[in-house]
N, C-alpha and C positions, 0 to 999 in steps of 0.2 A: 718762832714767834707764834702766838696763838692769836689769830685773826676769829674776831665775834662775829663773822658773819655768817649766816645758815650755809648749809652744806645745800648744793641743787639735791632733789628724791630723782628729777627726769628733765629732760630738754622740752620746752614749749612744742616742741616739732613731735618729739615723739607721742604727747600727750594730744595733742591735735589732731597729729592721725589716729591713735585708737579711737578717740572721741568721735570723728567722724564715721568708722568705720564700723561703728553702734548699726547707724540707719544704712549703712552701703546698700546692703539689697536690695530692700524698699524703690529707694532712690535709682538705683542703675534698672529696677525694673518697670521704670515707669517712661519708658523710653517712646519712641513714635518705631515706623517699623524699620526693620533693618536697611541700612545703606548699601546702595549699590557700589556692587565690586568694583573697585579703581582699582589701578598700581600703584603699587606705596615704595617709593624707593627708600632703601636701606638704610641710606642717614637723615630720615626724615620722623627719629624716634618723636615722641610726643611728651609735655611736661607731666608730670607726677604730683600738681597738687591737689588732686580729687580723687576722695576714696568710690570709685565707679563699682565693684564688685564684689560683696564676700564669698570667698571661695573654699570658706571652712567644712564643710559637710556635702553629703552625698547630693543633696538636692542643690547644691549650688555649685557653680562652676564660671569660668569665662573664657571666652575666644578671642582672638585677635586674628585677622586676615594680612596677610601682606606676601610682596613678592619677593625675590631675590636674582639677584647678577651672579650667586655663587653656586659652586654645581656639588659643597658638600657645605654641611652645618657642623660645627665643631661644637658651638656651645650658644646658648642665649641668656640674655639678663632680664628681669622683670622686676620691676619695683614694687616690694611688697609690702606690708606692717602686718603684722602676727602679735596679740596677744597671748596666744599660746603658745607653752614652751616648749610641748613635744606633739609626737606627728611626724606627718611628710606634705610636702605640696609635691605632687604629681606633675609632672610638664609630657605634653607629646605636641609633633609636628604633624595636623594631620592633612590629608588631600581634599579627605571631603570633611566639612566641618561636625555632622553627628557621626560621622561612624570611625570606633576606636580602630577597629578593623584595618582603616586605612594610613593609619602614622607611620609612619616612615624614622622617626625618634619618636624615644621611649625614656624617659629619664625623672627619677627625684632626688628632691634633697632632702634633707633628715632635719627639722625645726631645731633640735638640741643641738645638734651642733653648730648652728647658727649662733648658739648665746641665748636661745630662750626668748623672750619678746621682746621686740625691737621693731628697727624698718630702716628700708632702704633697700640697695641694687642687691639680686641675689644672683649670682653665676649660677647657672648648671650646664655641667658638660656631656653631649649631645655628639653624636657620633651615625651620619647618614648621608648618603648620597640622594641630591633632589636634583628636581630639572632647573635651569637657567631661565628666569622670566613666568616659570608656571606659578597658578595664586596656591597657598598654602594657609592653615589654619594653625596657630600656634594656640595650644588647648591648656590651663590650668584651674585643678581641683588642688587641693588640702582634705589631708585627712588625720582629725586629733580629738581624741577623747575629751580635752578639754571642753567647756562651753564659753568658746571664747572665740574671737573675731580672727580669721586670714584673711587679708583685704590687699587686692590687685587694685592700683593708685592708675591715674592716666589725667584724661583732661578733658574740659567737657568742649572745649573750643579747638577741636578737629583743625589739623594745619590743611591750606587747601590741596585737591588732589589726592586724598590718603581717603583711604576707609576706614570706619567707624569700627568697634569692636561691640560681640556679642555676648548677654549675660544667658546664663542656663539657670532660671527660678523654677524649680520642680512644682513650690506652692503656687507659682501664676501661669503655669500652663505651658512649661519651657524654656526657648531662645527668645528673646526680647532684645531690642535694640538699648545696646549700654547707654548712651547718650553720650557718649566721647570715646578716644579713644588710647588703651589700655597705656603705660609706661613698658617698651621693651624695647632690647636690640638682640638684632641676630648675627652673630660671629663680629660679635662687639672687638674694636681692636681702636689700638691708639687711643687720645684725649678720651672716644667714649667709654671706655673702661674706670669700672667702678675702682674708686683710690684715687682716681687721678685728678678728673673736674667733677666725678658725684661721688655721693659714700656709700660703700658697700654698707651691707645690713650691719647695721650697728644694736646689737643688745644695748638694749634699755639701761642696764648697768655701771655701761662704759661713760654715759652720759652725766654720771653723777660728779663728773670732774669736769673741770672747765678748760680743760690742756692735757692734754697725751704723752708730750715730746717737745724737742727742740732741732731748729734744723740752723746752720750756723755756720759763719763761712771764711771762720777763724782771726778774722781782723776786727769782728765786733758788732757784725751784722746778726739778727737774729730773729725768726719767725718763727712762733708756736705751731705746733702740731695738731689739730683740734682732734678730738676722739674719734670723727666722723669718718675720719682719712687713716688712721691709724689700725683699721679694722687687717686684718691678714697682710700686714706692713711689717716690716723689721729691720732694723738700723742693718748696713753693712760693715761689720765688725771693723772696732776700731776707727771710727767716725761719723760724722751724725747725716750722714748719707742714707737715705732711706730707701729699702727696696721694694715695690707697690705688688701687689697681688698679680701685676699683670707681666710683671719680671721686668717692668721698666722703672728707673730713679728717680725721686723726687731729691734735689738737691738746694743750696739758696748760695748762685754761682756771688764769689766777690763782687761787691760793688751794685749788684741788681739790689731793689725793691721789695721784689717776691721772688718766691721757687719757681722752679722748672722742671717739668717733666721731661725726662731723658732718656735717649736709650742705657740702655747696660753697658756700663764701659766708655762712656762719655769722655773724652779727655776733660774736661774739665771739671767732672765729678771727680774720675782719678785723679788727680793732681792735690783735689781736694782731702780725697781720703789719706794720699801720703804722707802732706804735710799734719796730717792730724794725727796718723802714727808714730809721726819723728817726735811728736810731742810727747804722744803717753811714753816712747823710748829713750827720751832724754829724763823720765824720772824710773819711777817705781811705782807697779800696780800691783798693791798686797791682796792677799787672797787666796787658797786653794784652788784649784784647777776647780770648774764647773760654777754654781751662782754665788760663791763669794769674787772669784776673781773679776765673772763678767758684771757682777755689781757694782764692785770696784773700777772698772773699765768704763763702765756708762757714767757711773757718780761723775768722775773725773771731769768727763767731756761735758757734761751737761755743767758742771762749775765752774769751768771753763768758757764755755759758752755765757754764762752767767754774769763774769766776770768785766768789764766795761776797759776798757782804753785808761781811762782815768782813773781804776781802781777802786771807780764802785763796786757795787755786789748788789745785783736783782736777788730777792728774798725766791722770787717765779716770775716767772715771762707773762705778767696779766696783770691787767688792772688791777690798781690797792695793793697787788704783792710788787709792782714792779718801782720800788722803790731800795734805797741801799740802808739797813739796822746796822748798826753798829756792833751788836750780838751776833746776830747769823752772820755777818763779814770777820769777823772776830775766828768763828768757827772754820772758814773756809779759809781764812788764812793761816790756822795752825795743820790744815786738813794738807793745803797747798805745800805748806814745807817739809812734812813729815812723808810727803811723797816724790820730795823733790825737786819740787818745782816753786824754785827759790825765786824766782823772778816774782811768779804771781802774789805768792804769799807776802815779800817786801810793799808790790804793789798795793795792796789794799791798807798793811798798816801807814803809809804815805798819806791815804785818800782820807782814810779817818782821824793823821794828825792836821790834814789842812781845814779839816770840816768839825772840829773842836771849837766847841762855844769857849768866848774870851774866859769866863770864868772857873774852864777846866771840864765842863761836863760835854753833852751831846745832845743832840735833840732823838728824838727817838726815833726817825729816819728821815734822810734827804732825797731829794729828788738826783737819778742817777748822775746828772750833768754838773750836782755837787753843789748846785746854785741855794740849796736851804732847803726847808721842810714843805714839803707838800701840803699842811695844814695846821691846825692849831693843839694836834693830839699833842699832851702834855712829853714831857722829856724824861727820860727811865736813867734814874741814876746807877743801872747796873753794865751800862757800859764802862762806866770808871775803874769795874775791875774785870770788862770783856779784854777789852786794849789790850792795859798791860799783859796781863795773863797771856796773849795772843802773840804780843810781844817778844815774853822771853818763851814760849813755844820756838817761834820763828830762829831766836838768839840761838837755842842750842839744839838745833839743825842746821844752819845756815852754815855754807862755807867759812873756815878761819878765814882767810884771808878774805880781808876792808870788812872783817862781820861789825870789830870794834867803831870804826866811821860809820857804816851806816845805822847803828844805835846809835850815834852822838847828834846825826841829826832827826832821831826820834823820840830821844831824849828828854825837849822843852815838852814836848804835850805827856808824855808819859809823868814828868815832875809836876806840872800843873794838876793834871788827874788825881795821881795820888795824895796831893796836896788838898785838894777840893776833897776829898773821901777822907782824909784826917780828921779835918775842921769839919765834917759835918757829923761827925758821931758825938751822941749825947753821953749824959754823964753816967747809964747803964753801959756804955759803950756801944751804946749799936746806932744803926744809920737813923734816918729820920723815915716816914712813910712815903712811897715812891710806886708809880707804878711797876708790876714785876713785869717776870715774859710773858704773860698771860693779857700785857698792854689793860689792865685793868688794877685800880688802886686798890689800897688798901688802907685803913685808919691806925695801923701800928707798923712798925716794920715789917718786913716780909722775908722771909731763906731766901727766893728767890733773889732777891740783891744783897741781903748778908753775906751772904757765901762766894759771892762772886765779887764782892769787894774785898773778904778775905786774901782771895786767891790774887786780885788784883798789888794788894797792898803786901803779900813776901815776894810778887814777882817783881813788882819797882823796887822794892830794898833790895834783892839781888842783883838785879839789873844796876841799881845803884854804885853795888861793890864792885861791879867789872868794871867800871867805871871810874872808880877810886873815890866815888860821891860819896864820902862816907858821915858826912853827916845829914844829907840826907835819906841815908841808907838806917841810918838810928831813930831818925825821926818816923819814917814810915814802917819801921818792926815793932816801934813804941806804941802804934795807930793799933798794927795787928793783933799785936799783944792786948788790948784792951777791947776791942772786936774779936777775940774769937773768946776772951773770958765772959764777952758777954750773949753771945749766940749760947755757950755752957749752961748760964744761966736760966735766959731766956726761953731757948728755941729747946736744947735737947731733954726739957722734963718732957715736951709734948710728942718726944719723936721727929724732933724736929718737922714739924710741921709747917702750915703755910706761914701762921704770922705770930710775932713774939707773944699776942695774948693766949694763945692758943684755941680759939674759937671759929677757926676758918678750917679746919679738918687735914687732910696731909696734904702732901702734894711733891711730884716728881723731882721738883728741884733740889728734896733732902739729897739725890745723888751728884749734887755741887761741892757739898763738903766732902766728899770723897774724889781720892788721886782721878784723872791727872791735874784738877782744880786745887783740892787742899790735901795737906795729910789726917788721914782721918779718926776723927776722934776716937776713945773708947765709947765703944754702947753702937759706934754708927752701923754696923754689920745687922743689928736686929732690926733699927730703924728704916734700912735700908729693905730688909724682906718684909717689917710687916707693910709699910706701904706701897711697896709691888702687889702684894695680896690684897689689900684694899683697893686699889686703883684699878686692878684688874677689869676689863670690860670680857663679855662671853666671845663674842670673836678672837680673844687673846692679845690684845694688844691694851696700853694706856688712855686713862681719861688722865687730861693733868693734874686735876684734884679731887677729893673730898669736900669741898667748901661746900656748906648746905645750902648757900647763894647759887650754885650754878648747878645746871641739870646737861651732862657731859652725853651724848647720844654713839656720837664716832670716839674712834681709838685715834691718839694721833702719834705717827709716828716718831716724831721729835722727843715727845715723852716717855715713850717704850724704849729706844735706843739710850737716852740719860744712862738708864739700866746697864745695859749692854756695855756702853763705854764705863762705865762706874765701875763695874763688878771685873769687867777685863784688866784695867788700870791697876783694880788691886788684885790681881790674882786667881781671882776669882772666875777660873776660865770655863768650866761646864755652867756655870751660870749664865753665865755675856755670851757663850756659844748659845744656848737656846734662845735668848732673846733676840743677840743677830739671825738666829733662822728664820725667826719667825718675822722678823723684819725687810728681810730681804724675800722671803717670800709673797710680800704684799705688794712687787713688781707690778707694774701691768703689764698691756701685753708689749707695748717695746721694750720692756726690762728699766722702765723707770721707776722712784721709789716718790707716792704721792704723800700729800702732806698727812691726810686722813686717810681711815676706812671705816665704810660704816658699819651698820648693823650687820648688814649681808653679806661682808669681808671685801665689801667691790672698791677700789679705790676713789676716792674724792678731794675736793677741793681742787688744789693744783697739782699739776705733776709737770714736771718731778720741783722738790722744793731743797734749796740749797743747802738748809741744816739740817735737812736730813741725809742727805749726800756726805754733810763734810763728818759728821757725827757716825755714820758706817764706816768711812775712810778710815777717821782716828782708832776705830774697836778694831778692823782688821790689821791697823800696822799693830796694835798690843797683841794682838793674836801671833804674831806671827814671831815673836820671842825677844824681837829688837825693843819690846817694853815704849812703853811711854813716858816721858817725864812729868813731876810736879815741882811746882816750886817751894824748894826749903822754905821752914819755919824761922822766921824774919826774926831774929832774937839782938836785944841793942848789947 
């Protein structure tokens, strides 16, 4: 579903600090004179919302004073923000605070490998024996060609008892008292480790999404991942168990609120992860060994995770996405059975025939508890042919045995739909104007719901005949037959473009009228390449249209993969191979698959988003030779 709302460029937080860290030097150099040496004990780090020092160049630097109970240093954290994206920030431990001579550690870290500009906690590891209780000077410089800000963060309201930290302004004559003191800890261990309760340095990048991940605790509980905490994190394979930079787990135990930080090995993180692999092992995860299968692997869980008790389907775990479309549930339910996992997949068409407006249609999404629509966005008549279509997906994968009963009680909403999509096509035979998936209308018909009420309307008349409903299985091939003579008409002089006038330009959905949706017409093989080569964005990935209405900036994934599943479904397998590559490699770093990416290829909006999950799902089972089904051509 294409959500109109802007893409974040940066987080309020990160643009805050560089902002502030324009004037840092200025500011930390206008100090009164230095604070007398106190003992600072260990866990009495200091807050980080003040940029006190720029530490980008030769003439600038900062020091930090403090003591320790430990008789070695392993490593220290300092909270930084860096507008520059290479360099090193320099760290040593020194005894006397001007002379290098005396450090005792010695250590940098490299800006680039950080992610470029960002901010937040930065580890460096630190390797030195020191005395127990003696005062030590923790010293950092940056050094980057750039002309751009390193800025050491602290606070200007000194906790009491602790000593102040010192700036090194070459232009004002030296050491000057910073006016607070600096963000660090030394041989940081437990909660204070970055991941756990602060964020490691987060590139600027990561921040263009509003969600990382999903942590999930298999009965229906569910808390996002923010980007912040995601930074040198990684699921433990085969569950959405997270493992933190610090080798300890974040997990979200049953029945709790929030996550927990845990040790490794947790019983009740493992407990967690088993039962999450008895799950992927009770289906099929398609894929080649390496990032199809573990794409597949993540999709799953995370659609799972997705997935409600009741059978809704979150679009994403965030606000305005966290609602259940009739479409993307549509998807995740043919995703869910064609992997096996017949439970889930029944479950959601269940939710969407109880949540069927009386007149046959949907609204264009509910609130997940199923209670009705979150607002008064209009209702997209192309769920009338997501259903069914989703439907006889489910139909012929699903177990033989009771497959027949439990189509007979999904039956009355499947006939009402189809029914309601007969009686609404006009005398060209095509629908009326509807918002498409773009959730934005249109003043003539649109592919995006032509096509998918095609596909809608042979899979109820098939559906029909296992059934023995054979008259209305004549009635709705009669619907079909008249709706796809008139898309012929209409839609494919223009390439099957957006909308039957032909004046809104292409758009992704031509890959609707292609298997495993409909059988695909003649001419659709050209229509199909020239509008991948139009839609095309330089990152390599889809805008969803052409329309000279809209100005497309991000690729979005949902519209790139169409492709991939289009061209896989029919055959067309080094086509749907490069497009899944290049789809799956727009992972982040937990190996989620976000909704966009922007200009810069960095993922955004949300992550990960369920039709893009269930849409890789479907491309890798056709990859994998077991082919994908469409629904025969409904003929009375």
């Amino acid at each position: 579903m294409m959500r109109t709302r802007s893409v974040l460029a940066a987080t309020a937080l990160l643009t805050t600090l560089l902002h502030a860290a324009d004037g840092a030097a200025a500011a930390a150099g206008a100090g009164g004179p230095a604070a007398p040496a106190r003992r600072a004990a260990p866990d009495r780090q200091a807050g980080h919302a003040t940029a006190l020092a720029s530490i980008g160049d030769s003439g600038n630097a900062g020091a930090q004073e403090f003591t320790t109970a430990a008789g070695r240093l392993n490593r220290v954290s300092l909270y930084l923000s860096s507008g520059a994206a290479t360099g090193r920030v320099r760290v040593q431990v020194r005894a006397v605070r001007d002379d290098p001579g005396s450090a005792v550690a010695d250590a940098a870290v490299d800006l680039a490998s950080l992610g470029g500009p960002g901010a937040g906690w930065v580890e460096v590891p630190l390797g030195a024996s020191v005395r127990p209780g003696a005062r030590y000077w923790l010293f950092a410089q940056a050094t980057t060609a750039e002309d751009k800000p390193v800025v050491w963060y602290g606070t200007r309201g000194d906790a009491a008892g602790t000593p102040g930290g010192v700036l090194y302004d070459g232009a004002r004559g030296g050491w000057r008292a910073s006016g607070g003191r600096f963000a660090f800890y030394v041989n940081p261990s437990g909660t204070e480790r970055c991941g756990e309760t602060e964020p490691c340095y987060v590139p600027a990048g990561m921040k263009t999404a509003r969600t990382a991940g999903l942590l999930a605790d298999g009965a229906g509980a569910v808390e996002a991942v923010d980007p912040a905490f995601a930074v040198g994190a990684r699921y433990v394979p085969g569950s959405n168990v997270l493992e933190l930079p610090s080798g300890r787990w974040r997990y979200l135990p049953k029945g709790a609120a929030k996550s927990r930080v845990v040790a490794a090995d947790d019983p009740g993180a493992l407990a967690q992860i088993a039962e999450s692999r008895r799950w992927l092992d009770a289906g099929t995860v398609p894929g080649a060994p390496g990032a199809r299968h573990e794409g597949a692997e993540r999709a799953l869980l995370s659609m799972r995770a997705l997935l409600r008790p009741n059978g809704a389907f979150a679009a994403a775990w965030y606000p305005f996405w966290d609602f259940s479309w009739p479409r993307d549930s549509s998807f995740a339910a043919a995703a869910f059975a064609h992997t096996g996992h017949d439970e889930e997949a029944y479950r959601i068409l269940r939710y969407n025939a109880r949540t069927q407006r009386a007149n046959g249609t949907w609204e264009a999404r509910t609130r997940l508890d199923g209670s009705g629509p979150p607002d008064d966005r209009q209702w997209q008549l192309d769920a009338n042919g997501w259903v069914p279509w989703a439907a006889w997906q489910w139909y012929r994968s699903a177990p033989a045995a009771g497959r027949a009963e439990r189509l007979r009680q999904l039956y009355p909403a499947l006939a009402k739909a189809a029914d309601f999509t007969a009686g609404s096509l006009d005398a060209d035979g095509l629908p009326p104007a509807s918002p498409d998936y773009w959730e934005l209308p249109t003043s003539t018909a649109n592919i995006g719901t032509a096509a998918p009420l095609l596909a809608g309307l042979n899979a109820a008349a098939d559906l029909a005949g296992e059934l023995g409903r054979q008259e209305d299985a004549g009635r709705w091939a009669g619907a079909a037959e008249r709706l796809e003579a008139g898309i012929a008409r209409r839609f494919a002089p223009h390439g099957y473009g957006r909308t039957a006038d032909g004046r809104h330009g292409r758009d992704s959905a031509v890959a609707f009228m292609a298997p495993p949706f409909n059988t695909a017409p003649a001419g659709l093989s050209r229509a199909l390449d020239e509008t991948y080569q139009e839609l095309r964005r330089p990152n390599g990935g889809l805008m969803p249209g052409s329309d000279p209405g809209m100005r497309w900036n991000a690729s979005w994934t949902a519209s790139t993969s169409f492709f991939a599943l289009a061209w896989t479904a029919s055959g067309a397998y080094a086509k749907g191979d490069a497009v899944l590559d290049w789809v799956l490699a727009q992972r982040n770093v937990l190996g989620e698959l976000p909704e966009t990416v922007d200009t810069q290829g960095r993922p955004s909006a949300v992550v990960p988003l369920g039709w893009t999950d269930s849409l890789v799902l479907l491309t890798l089972v056709g990859q994998e030779g077991r082919g994908l089904p469409t629904p025969p051509k409904a003929r009375r």
